[in-house]
Every structure is written in C-alpha cells, then in structure tokens.
C-alpha positions in Angstrom: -2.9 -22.3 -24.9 -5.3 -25.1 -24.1 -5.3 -27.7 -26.7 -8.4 -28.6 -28.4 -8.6 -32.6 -26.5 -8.5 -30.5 -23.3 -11.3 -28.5 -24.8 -13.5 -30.8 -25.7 -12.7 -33.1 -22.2 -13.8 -30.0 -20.0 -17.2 -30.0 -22.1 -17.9 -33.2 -21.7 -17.2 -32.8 -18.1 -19.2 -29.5 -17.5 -22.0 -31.3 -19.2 -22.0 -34.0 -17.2 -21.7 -32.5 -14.3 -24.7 -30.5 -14.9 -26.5 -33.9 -15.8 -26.0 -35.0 -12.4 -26.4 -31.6 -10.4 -23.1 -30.8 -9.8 -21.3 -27.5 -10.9 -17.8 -27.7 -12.3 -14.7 -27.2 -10.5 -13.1 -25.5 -13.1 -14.7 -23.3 -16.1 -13.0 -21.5 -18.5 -14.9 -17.9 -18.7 -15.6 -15.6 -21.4 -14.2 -12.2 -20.7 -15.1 -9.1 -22.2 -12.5 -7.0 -23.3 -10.9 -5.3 -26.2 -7.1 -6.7 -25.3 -7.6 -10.2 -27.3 -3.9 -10.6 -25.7 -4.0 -9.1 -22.9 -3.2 -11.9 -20.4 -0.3 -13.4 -22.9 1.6 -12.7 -19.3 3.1 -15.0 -17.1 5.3 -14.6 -13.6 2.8 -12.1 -12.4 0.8 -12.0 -9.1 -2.4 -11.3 -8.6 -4.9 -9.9 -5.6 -8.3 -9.6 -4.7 -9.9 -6.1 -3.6 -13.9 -5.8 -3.0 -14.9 -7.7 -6.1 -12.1 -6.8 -8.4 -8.6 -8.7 -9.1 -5.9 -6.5 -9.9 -2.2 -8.1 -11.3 0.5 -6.0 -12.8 2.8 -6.3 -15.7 4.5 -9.9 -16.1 7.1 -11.1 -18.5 5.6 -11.3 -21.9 6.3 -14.8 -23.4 7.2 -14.8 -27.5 9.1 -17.9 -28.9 12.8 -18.1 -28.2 13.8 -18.7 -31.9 12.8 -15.1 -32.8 15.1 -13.5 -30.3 16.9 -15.6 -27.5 17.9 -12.3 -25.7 14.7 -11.0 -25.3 13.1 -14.8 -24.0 13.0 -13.4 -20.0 13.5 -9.6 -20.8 10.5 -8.3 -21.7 7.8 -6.9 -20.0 4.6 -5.3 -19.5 4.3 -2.1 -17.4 0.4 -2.0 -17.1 -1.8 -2.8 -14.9 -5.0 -5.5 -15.4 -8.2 -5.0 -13.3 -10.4 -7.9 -13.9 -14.5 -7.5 -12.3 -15.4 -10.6 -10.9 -19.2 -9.8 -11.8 -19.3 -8.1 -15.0 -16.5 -10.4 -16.2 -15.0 -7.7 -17.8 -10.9 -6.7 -17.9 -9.3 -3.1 -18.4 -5.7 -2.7 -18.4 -4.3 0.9 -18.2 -0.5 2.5 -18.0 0.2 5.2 -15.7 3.1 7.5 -16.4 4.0 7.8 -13.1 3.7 5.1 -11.7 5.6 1.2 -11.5 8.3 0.5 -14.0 7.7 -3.0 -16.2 8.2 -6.2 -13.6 7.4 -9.6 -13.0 8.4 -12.3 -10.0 7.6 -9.5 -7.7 5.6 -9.6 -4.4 1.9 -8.7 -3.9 -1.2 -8.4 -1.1 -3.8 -7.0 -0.2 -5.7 -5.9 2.3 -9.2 -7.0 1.2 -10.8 -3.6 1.5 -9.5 -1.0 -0.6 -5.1 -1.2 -1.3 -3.2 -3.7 -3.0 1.0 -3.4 -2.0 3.4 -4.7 -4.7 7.8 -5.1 -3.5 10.4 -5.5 -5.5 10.8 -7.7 -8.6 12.6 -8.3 -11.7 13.0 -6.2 -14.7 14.7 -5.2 -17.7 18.5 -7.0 -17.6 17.3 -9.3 -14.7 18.0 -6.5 -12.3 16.5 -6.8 -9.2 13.8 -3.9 -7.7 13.6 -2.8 -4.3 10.8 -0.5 -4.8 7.7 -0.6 -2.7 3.9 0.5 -4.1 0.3 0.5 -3.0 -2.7 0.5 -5.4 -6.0 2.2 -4.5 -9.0 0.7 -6.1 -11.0 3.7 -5.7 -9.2 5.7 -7.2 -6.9 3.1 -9.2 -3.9 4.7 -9.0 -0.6 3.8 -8.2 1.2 5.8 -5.1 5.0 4.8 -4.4 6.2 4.3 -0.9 8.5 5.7 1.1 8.8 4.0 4.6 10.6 5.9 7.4 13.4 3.4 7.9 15.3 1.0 5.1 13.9 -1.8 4.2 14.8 -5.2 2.5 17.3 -5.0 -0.2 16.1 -5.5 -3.7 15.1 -9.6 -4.6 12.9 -11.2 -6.9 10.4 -14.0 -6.3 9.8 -13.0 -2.6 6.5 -14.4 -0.8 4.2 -11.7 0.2 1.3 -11.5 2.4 -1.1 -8.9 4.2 -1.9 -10.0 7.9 -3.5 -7.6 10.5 -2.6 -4.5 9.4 1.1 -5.7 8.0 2.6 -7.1 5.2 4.7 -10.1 5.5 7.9 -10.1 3.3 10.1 -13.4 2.8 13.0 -14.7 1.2 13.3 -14.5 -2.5 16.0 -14.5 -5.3 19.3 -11.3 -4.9 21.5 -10.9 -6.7 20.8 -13.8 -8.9 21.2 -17.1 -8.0 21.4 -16.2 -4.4 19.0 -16.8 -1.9 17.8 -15.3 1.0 16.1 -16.5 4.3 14.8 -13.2 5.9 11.6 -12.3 6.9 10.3 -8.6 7.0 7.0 -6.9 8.5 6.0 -3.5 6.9 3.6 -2.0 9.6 1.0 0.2 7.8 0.2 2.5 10.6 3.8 3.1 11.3 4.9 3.1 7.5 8.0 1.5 9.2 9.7 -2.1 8.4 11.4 -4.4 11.0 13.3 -7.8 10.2 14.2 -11.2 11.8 16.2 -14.1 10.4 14.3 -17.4 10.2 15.3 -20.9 10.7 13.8 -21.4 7.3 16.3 -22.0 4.4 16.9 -20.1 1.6 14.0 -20.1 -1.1 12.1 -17.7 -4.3 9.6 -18.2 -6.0 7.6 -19.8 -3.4 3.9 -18.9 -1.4 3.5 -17.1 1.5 0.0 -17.2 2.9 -1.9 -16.1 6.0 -4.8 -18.4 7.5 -7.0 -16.4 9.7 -8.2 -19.8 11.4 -4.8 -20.2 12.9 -3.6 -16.6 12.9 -0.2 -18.1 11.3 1.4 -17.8 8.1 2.3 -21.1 6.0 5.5 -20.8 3.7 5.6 -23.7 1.2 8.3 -25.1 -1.6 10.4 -22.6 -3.9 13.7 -23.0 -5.6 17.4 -23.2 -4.1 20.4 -22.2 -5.8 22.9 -25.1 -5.9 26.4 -25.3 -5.7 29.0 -27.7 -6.2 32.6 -28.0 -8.2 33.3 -24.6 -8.3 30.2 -23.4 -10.2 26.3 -22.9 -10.0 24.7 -26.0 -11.0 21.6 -24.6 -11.4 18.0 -24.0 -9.4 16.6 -27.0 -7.6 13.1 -27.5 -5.9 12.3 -27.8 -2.1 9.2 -29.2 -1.3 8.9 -28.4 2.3 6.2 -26.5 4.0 6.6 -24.0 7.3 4.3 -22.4 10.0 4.5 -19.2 11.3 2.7 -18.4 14.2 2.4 -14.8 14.6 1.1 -14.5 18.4 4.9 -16.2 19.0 7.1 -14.8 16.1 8.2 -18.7 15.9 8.6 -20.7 12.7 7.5 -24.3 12.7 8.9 -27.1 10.1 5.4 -29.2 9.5 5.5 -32.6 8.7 3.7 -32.3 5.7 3.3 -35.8 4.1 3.3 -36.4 0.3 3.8 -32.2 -0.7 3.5 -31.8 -4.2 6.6 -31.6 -6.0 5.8 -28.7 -8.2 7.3 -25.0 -9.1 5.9 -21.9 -10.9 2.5 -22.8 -9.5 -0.2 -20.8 -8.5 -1.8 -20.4 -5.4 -4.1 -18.9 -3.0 -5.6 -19.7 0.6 -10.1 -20.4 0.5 -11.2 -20.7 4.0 -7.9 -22.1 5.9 -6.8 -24.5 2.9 -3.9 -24.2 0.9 -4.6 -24.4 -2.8 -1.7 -24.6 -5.7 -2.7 -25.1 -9.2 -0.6 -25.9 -12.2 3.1 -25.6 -12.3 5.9 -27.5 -14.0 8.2 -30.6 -12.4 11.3 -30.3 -13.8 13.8 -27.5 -14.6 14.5 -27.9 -18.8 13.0 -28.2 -21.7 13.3 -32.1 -21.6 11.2 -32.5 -18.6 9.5 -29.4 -17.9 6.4 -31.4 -17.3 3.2 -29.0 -16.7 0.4 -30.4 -14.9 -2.7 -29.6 -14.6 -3.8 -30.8 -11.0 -4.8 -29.0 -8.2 -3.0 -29.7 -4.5 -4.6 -28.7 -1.1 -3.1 -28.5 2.4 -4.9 -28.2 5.9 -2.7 -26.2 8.2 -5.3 -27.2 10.8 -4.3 -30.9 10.8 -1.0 -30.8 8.5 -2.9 -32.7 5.7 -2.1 -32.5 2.1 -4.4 -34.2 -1.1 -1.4 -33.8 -3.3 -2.4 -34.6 -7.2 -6.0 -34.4 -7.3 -7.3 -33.6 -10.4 -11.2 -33.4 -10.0 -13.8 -35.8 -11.3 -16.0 -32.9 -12.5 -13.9 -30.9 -14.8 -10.2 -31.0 -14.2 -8.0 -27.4 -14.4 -6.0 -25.8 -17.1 -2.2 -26.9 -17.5 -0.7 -24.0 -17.2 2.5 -22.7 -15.3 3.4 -19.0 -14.1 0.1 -18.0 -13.6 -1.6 -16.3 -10.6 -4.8 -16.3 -8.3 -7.1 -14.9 -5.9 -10.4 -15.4 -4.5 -13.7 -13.1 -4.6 -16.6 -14.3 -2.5 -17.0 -18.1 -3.1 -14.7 -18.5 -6.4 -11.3 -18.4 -7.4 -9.6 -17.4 -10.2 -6.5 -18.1 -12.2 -4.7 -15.5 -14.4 -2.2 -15.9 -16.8 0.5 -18.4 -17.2 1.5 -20.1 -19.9 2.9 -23.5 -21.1 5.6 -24.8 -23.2 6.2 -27.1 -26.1 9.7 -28.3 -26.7 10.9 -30.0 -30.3 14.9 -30.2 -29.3 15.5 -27.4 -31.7 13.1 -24.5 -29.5 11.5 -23.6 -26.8 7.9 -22.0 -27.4 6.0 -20.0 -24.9 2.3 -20.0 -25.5 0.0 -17.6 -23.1 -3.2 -18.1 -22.0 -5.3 -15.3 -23.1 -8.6 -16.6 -20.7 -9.6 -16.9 -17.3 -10.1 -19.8 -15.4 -12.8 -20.1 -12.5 -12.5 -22.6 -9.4 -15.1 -23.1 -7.3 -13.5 -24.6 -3.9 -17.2 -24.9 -2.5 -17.3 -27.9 -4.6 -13.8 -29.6 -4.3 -14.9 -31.4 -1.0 -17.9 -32.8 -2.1 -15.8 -33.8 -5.2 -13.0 -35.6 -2.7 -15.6 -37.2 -0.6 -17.4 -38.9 -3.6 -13.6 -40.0 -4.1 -13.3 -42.0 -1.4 -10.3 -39.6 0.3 -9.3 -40.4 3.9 -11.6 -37.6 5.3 -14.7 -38.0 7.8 -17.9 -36.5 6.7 -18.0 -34.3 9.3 -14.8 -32.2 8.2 -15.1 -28.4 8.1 -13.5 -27.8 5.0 -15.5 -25.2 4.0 
C-alpha cells in the first residue's frame, strides 16, 4: 500500500501540475465499490473491452508469518469488471465457470470477448484450460478447440492480433521453460504451433503493435541450472520482433532495456509501456520501483527509468493494465516489506490512471534525445 510520503509527494505534484496547466501522469482514482479489498490481488492480467477492464482472480497476498503454506496458494475465483467512466468495480463468481488462477494469459479483442489460457492454481499446478468472456452478456463460456493445443504452463504471454490469439512460452512443469509459440484462429476454433528462435522465458509481455503489424516479446524469467540442482529464476532483459506478414522472429537491439520483472504492461499507440516491477529475486533485494519504461518498435528506442516530472507512478509489483480511449490503467499489485524475520505482502486496494497523451510532452520538457517532430502519439 502506498505510503503516506508517496501520498503526500503525488499531491504536491498534481497540484503543481495544475498550477502550470499540465495534467498528471499518474492519479490515483476513487473507485466506487462495496469490495473495500477487492483488488488485494496480484499476478493477475487485465483487458480492455468497449469501456470496461475486466481481470480475473489473482493470488491473494496475506503475510507469510500467518501461514507459510498458503503464501502462493491462494486464490480468487471471481471476476473484476472495472467502468472506465462511472469509475465503479463489480466483481461476481460464476458457478460454472473458471476455477481460481493467477500468472495466466489474457486478450482481447477490443469489441466484445476477452480469452483467458492456462495458469496456476491451487498446489502450483499448472492449467491448460482455454476461456472467452462476453461483455454483453458477462459470462464465462469454456472452449473447446477442434485440435490439441499447448500443454498446460503458467506465465505465458498472450495477445489478440487479427482475428487470433498469440500464445508464447511460459513456465511447465515448474521451473521449466518453454520457447513455443501458438496461434488460436477464432474463425477456425483451431490452434497451430511453431518453435521460435527465442529462448525459453514466463512471466514476460507479449504485445501486438498495429503500426508495424508485428508482435514485440520483451524480458521474463529463465530457470537456471548448474551443479546438479536448480539455482533458481533469473531475469532476461532482451526484447524480440515478430513480424506476422513473415512468421519471422527478429532479436532487436534494444539499448539500455529495463532490468525489471513482475511488471506491468500495455501497448498506447505503437509504444511499449511497463510500469512497476521489482529488480531482484529475494527478500534482500527485491527492490520495487516505481518508474515507468517505454519502447518504440518503430525505431528500436527505449527511455528506460523515467519517472515523470508531473507526478511519478505507484511502486507497485504484480499488477496489470490496459488502456480505454486516451488513459491507462493499473490494477492490482502489491509490494513488500522485508525485516529478516518476514516477508509481508501488502495489496493495493486503488486504481491508478496514466495518461500517455502527456508523457511526451513530459520527456520533451526533459531534454530526452527526441526531435519535436516525433509521432509519439
């Protein structure tokens, strides 16, 4: 949960931002809702549809001391529709439909469905189930595709493109990796698969950018190996095209990526943002930030780091985003506070808006490495 400094330095900020004519980057919203913990939820993914976000379930996140075996085995089965205009939140169970999960794979197709693949749940066992969500009528329906599909796996990146959704990599089996990359055809309900040159990754993005009809695959954890045992997750901070009029991946250059996990992350307009996220992989120096990093596919550019002169973000890991019209926003996460004797897991029970319209402006008046003539947004 936000601590009260943070507080009072984003209402200082938002203030003076409106002094000078500027709206903030980042505002924390009032939601209405009756669930006063509702988003206590973290590992999730969320999705845009019309004006709505819809995320499901999550790992609920309590403080280790209480019960060390329920720390990563617990979780919500619900699902959370926030409306973008009314700035209210419902969250409803259906009896039918997706078992509790978190790390899973989501997208949507903008219009009307959101999909949901696979996951973790109960035990750390891995799900192979596939599910679409009609904001209509908000139901859950489970789907059965003509031929198999990928094998269960958690932490997958998942996107919709063109009338299919894009399936990669992810965790099976736990630690192991995977490299594969699958395409569920809606109009076929039918899957294919191809290996990729890309290594083995989970809990990375996987995004589609129209401008370059190309999906961009960036950082993620490894398992690695060594003296007989596992030695435990480690990042990659590598960033890959994949141009779907070729069905060829492409190893970008990508200087100065963000070193960062358990981000979150969406795709405004062609750019690449992440948000939050930890740097290091224990308690010691699990370091959550609370900087924003953008990437250009367009010109292989990154800002890594930038925390914005007009109200900087929340620091917050294992949350989720999406965008609705000309804002973003992040839901979820949580952050940790260490003592050498615990680990505590505190939830964010708020939303967060980002307005991206604003973050050039905000780099240019930073003196960034960008002509004023750059199509950004």
């Amino acid at each position: 949960m936000a601590s009260n400094t943070q507080l009072v330095f984003v209402t200082l900020c938002v203030l003076f931002c409106v002094a000078l004519g500027h709206r903030p980057i980042w505002k924390r919203l009032t939601v209405n809702s009756v669930e006063s913990t509702v988003l206590n939820i973290t590992e999730t993914k969320s999705a845009a549809v019309g004006t709505k976000i819809v995320t499901f379930g999550g790992i609920k996140q309590i403080v280790e001391e209480q019960n060390p075996a329920l720390k990563f085995n617990n979780f919500y089965n619900d699902t959370i529709i926030f409306d973008t205009e009314t700035h209210t939140l419902r969250r409803f169970v259906q009896e039918d439909g997706p078992q509790g999960r978190g790390i899973y794979g989501m997208a949507s197709d903008g219009q009307r469905f959101v999909y949901m693949w696979g996951g973790l749940t109960f035990n750390y066992q891995g799900l192979d189930d596939f599910w679409r969500f009609d904001a209509d009528t908000e139901e859950w329906e489970q789907i059965f595709p003509v031929n198999a599909g990928p094998n269960s796996r958690a932490g997958p990146g998942m996107t919709y493109a063109q009338g299919k959704i894009y399936l990669h990599a992810g965790s099976h089996d736990f630690p192991l990796g995977l490299d594969d990359l699958w395409i569920y055809n809606i109009a076929t309900n039918s899957w294919s698969n191809q290996s990729t040159p890309v290594p083995v990754r989970a809990g990375h993005s996987l995004s589609y950018v129209a401008s370059e009809n190309s999906l961009i695959a960036f950082s993620g954890e490894y398992p690695a190996f060594g003296g007989g045992g596992f030695l435990g997750l480690l990042p990659r901070t590598d960033i890959w095209q994949y141009k779907l009029n070729t069905n060829t991946w492409v190893l970008k250059s990508g200087a100065t990526e963000p070193s960062v996990l358990h981000y979150a992350d969406v795709v405004y307009k062609g750019v690449l943002h992440i948000h939050g996220g930890d740097l290091g992989q224990n308690c010691v120096n699990d370091l959550i930030v609370n900087y924003t990093s953008l990437y250009r596919l367009k010109d292989d550019k990154w800002v890594a780091g930038y925390i914005p002169r007009f109200a900087g973000g929340p620091s917050l890991k294992g949350g989720s985003m999406a965008c609705v019209k000309k804002f973003c926003y992040l839901i979820g996460g949580y952050t940790t506070v260490c003592d050498n004797t615990r680990n505590s897991f505190f939830g964010d029970h708020t939303i967060w808006r980002y307005d991206p319209t604003n973050v050039y402006e905000d780099l240019a008046l930073a003196s960034h490495d960008w002509d004023d003539d750059d199509d950004w947004f």
